[in-house]
C-alpha positions, 0 to 999 in steps of 0.5 A: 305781496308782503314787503316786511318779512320776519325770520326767526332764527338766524343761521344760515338758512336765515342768511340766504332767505335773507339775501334772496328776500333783499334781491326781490325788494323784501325788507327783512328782520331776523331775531336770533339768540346770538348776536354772533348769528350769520343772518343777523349780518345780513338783515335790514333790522336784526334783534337779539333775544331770548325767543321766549322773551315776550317783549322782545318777541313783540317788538319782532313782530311789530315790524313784520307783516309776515313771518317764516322760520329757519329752524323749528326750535321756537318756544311752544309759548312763541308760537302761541303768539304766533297763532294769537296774532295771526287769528287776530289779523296782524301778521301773516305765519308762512308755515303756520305756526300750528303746522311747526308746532306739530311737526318739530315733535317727531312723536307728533309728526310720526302719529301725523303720516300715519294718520293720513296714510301717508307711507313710513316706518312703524315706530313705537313711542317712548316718554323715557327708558323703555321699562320692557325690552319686549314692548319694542324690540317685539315689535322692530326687531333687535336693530333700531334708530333712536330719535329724541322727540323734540330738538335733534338736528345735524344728526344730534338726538339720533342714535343707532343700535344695530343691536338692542338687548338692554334697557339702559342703551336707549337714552331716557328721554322722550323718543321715538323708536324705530326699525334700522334699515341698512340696505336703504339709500336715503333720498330728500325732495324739496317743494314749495307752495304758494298761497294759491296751492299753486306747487313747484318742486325740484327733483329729489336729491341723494343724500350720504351721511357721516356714520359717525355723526348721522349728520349729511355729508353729500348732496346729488342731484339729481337723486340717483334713482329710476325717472320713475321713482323721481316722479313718484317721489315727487309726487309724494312730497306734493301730496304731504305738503297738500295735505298739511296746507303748507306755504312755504318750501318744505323737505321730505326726506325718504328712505328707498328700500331694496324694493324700490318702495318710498317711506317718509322719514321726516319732514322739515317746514322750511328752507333745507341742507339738502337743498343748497344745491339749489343755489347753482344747480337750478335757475332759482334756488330754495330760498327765493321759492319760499320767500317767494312763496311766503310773501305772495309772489308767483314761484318760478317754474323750476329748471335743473342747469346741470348735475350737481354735488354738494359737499358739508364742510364740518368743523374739525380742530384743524380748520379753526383757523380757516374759518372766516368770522363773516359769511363768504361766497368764493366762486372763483378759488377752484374750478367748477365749484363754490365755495360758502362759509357760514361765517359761524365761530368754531367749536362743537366738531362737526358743526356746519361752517360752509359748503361746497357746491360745484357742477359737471356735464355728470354727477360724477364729473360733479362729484369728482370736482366738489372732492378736488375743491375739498382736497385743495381747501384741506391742504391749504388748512394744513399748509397754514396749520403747520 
């Protein structure tokens, strides 16, 4: 077991990795680009830096004997350290840095599941504007999702148009280029896998997305589609994450077509939005299996406790005032709810600041009280406002 892990990157991810680490008696050091960064509050040693600044990335490293991410923006020059003091025997990488380096590039990863025939959208690649119509629409249709190659997230990088009839409404930038799928439902599986190639995975989620920001607004679990569908969903993420030989949790998220048909969307090497769920739905949460996972202890056979349902709280103008400048768990303001504040600082609208989570003998039920504990936390924003 290794008892000195490293993250990098400090958000929220980075803060509930941190606390499930400290609860299995793993010390933990986080580096981060702000010193404002939630995980950093709960780190044993936290470093503040530039992630491309080689000697304060050395001085992260030597406190480490093995290291994970919260997000996949790492300096490609970063993780050529990585790769170089793994090969080198000195400290562990849990996903391997060559796996990040592969999939934070959405042309990289795209040609990557085609290549291991694993099911997706076609796509057509792009190193800025499009010089011809023909060479993409000819092949997607008029109606198709753009994505920046590297650095999108929260929905940020992605646009769509529902009708592409002129060069200059794709960005100039390098993308990838899809088809839209209108009638798809969108569903996310989370799994982890140990060292050993030993697999645990929590049953798949449904996911609903802000239009406007393409950022998720709702969390379900369990995912409603068919038991059948479930498994072979499950199956699916098993089989992507084998055939990377990852360690660590990783979310696949897929599109479910009017036919019942699964095509990966993205895969993301580590810890999830999709998965907070996980912190009181199951009797171990997302976090502990990676940490778990990556430090070298056994995963825990994973147990679904009751339907659940999970709710972003995004940042607006009006809830400036609410939001509190330390992370804050609250289980007990509202019935049947949770309430997590990222203890981020207020600014872009429609930045992650907290979420909810709450739990019912349904999905609906669950439903019904995460939107109550929502509403009673808006009036309360506006009371204080006015």
């Amino acid at each position: 077991m290794s008892t000195r892990l490293g993250i990098i990157g400090g958000g929220q991810l980075g803060l509930y990795l941190c606390e499930a680490a400290q609860g299995l008696g793993v010390h933990v050091s986080v580096i981060a680009e702000s010193a404002d960064d939630a995980a950093l509050r709960c780190a044993d040693r936290a470093i503040v830096g530039e992630l491309d600044n080689a000697t304060v990335f050395q001085q992260f490293l030597d406190g480490c004997d093995v290291i994970t991410f919260d997000k996949e923006a790492v300096p490609n020059e970063s993780l050529a350290k990585l790769i170089d003091a793994r090969t080198q025997g000195r400290v562990a990488v849990h996903p391997g840095a060559d796996t990040l380096l592969m999939l934070k590039d959405k042309g990289l990863q795209k040609s990557w599941l085609q290549q291991q025939n694993l099911p997706t959208l076609p796509f057509h690649m792009l190193t800025g504007r499009a010089s011809s119509l023909e060479s993409v629409v000819g092949k997607l249709g008029e109606a198709v999702v753009q994505k920046v190659r590297c650095g999108g997230y929260d929905g940020r990088g992605v646009q769509i148009l529902r009708s592409l009839h002129s060069e200059q409404q794709l960005w100039d930038v390098p993308s990838i280029v899809e088809p839209f799928l209108p009638d798809c439902s969108e569903i996310a599986v989370i799994t982890a896998r140990d060292q050993a190639g030993n697999i645990q995975t929590f049953p798949p989620v449904s996911m609903e997305f802000d239009p406007e920001l393409n950022s998720v607004k709702t969390v379900s679990m369990p995912a409603a589609v068919s038991p059948q569908l479930s498994a072979a969903a499950q199956a699916l993420a098993e089989r992507v994450v084998t055939q990377l030989e990852g360690v660590g949790v990783f979310a696949i998220e897929m599109f479910v077509t009017p036919a019942q048909e699964l095509l990966i969307n993205e895969i993301s090497p580590r810890v999830h939005n999709s998965g907070h769920v996980t912190l009181d739905a199951c009797n171990v949460s997302q976090f502990e299996q990676h940490v778990r996972a990556v430090t070298g202890l056994p995963l825990l056979a994973i147990e679904q406790q009751s339907p659940a349902v999970m709710l972003n709280i995004l940042y607006t103008e009006a809830i400036r005032q609410q939001c509190p400048d330390t992370p804050v768990t609250d289980r007990a303001a509202y019935p049947g709810a949770a309430l997590y504040w990222y203890g981020k600082a207020p600014g872009t609208i429609g930045r992650k600041m907290g979420h909810i989570n709450a739990l019912g003998g349904s999905v609906e039920a669950a439903g019904k009280a995460a939107a109550s504990a929502l509403e009673k936390l808006s009036s309360k924003k506006s009371e204080q406002a006015a």
